[in-house]
C-alpha positions in Angstrom: 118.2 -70.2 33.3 117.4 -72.6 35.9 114.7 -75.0 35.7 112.7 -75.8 39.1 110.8 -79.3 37.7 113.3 -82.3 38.5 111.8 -85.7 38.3 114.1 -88.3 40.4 114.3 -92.0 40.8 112.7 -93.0 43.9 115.3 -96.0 44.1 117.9 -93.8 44.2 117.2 -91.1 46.4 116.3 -94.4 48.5 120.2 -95.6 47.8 121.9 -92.3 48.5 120.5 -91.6 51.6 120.0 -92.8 54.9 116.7 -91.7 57.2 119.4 -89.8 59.7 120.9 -87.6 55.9 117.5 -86.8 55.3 116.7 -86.0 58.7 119.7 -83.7 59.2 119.5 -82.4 55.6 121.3 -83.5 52.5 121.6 -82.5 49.2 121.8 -84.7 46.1 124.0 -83.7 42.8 124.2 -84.8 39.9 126.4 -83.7 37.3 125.7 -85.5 34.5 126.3 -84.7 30.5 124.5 -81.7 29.9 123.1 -80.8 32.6 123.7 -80.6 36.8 120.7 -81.7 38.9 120.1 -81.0 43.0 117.2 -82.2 45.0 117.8 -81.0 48.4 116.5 -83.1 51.6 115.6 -81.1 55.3 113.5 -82.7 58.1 112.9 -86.0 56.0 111.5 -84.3 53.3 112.3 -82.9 49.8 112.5 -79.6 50.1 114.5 -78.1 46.4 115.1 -79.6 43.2 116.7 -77.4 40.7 119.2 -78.0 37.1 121.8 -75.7 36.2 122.1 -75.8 32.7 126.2 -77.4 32.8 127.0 -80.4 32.8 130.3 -82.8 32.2 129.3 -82.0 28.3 130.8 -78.3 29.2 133.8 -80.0 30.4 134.8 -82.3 27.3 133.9 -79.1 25.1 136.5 -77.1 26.9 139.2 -79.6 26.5 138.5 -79.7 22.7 139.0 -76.3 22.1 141.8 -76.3 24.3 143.3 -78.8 22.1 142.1 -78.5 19.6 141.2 -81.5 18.6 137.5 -83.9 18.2 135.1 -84.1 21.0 135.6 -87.7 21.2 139.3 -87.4 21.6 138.4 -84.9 24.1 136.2 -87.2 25.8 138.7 -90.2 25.8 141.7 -87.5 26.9 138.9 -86.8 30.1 137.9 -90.5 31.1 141.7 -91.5 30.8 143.7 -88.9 31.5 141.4 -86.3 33.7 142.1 -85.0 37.1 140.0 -82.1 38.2 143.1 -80.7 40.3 145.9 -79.4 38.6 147.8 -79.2 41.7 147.7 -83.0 41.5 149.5 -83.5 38.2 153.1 -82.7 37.1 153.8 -80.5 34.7 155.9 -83.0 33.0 153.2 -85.7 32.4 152.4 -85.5 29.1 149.7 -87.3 26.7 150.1 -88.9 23.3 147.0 -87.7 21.5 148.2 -90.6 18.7 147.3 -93.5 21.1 143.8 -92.4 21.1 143.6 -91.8 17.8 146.0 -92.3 15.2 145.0 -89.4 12.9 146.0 -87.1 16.1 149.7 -86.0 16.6 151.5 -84.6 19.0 151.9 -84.5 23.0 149.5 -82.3 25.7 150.2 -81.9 28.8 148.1 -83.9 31.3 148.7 -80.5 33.7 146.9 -78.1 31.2 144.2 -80.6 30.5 143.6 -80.9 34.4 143.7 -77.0 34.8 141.2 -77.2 31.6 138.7 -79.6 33.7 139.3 -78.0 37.1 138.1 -74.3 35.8 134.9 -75.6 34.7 134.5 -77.7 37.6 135.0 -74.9 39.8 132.4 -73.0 38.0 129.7 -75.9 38.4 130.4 -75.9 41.9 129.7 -71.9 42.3 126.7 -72.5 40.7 125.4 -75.2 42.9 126.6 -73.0 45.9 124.6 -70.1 44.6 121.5 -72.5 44.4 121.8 -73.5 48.1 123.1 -70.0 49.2 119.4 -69.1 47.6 117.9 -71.4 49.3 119.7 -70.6 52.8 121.0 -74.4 53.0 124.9 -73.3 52.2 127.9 -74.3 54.8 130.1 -77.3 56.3 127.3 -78.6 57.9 125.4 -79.5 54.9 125.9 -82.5 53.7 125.8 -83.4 50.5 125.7 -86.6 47.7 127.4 -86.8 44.5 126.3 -89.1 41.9 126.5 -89.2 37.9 129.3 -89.9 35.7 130.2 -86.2 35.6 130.9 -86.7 39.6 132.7 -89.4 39.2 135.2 -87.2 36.6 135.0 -84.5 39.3 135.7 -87.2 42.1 138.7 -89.0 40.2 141.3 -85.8 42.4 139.3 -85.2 44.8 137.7 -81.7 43.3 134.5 -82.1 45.5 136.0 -82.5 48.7 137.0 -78.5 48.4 
């Protein structure tokens, strides 16, 4: 369920974006912990806001069932270790869940937790496509602004570039 009230800070819609972005149109995400925001810009003027109900949370989640282990080791394992492109990361990398936490044991591999971050990734980024698709403002010559700490996790391989 998407929510259509988004409340932004003035300052940094005023920081993202140039006159000539929100001229051409731009659209502003934010993936942040729980949830991913969008406030589109056309013509100068905002024009969509919507949240999709996943956020980076999602992604930390995923990575402690897939290993099983606390969210905050999952969190740590993400900020450390986290690529959101598997492709990027050797299969032979591995992480020492004992040097985060010393009541963990045993190795991961850095590959599984990228393939981990890049499925949910992928699936935030069909739902924001879906929200612009609805909106008729999807394709290459759209541009678009990622912000949030859940971007930057996204960002750290390159993810939103696809």
């Amino acid at each position: 369920m998407k929510r259509r009230i988004l409340c932004w800070s003035r300052s940094l819609l005023q920081k993202r974006f140039t006159k000539k972005q929100k001229e051409l149109g731009v659209a502003l995400i934010d993936i942040g912990g729980g949830a991913t925001s969008i406030a589109v810009y056309e013509e100068g003027d905002l024009i969509h806001t919507a949240i999709i109900p996943v956020g980076a949370g999602q992604v930390t989640n995923d990575i402690a069932i897939g290993l099983r282990t606390s969210i905050e080791v999952a969190e740590k394992v993400k900020l450390e270790y986290g690529c959101a492109l598997a492709k990027d990361v050797s299969k032979k990398d591995g992480i020492d869940l004992a040097q985060i936490d010393s009541q963990e044991e045993g190795v991961v591999s850095r590959h599984h937790v990228a393939e981990i971050i890049e499925a949910r990734l992928e699936e935030i980024f069909m739902l924001i496509q879906d929200e612009l698709k609805e909106i008729g403002k999807s394709g290459c010559s759209f541009g678009r602004s990622d912000c949030g700490r859940g971007s930057e996790d996204a960002a750290n391989c390159g993810s939103c570039k696809r």
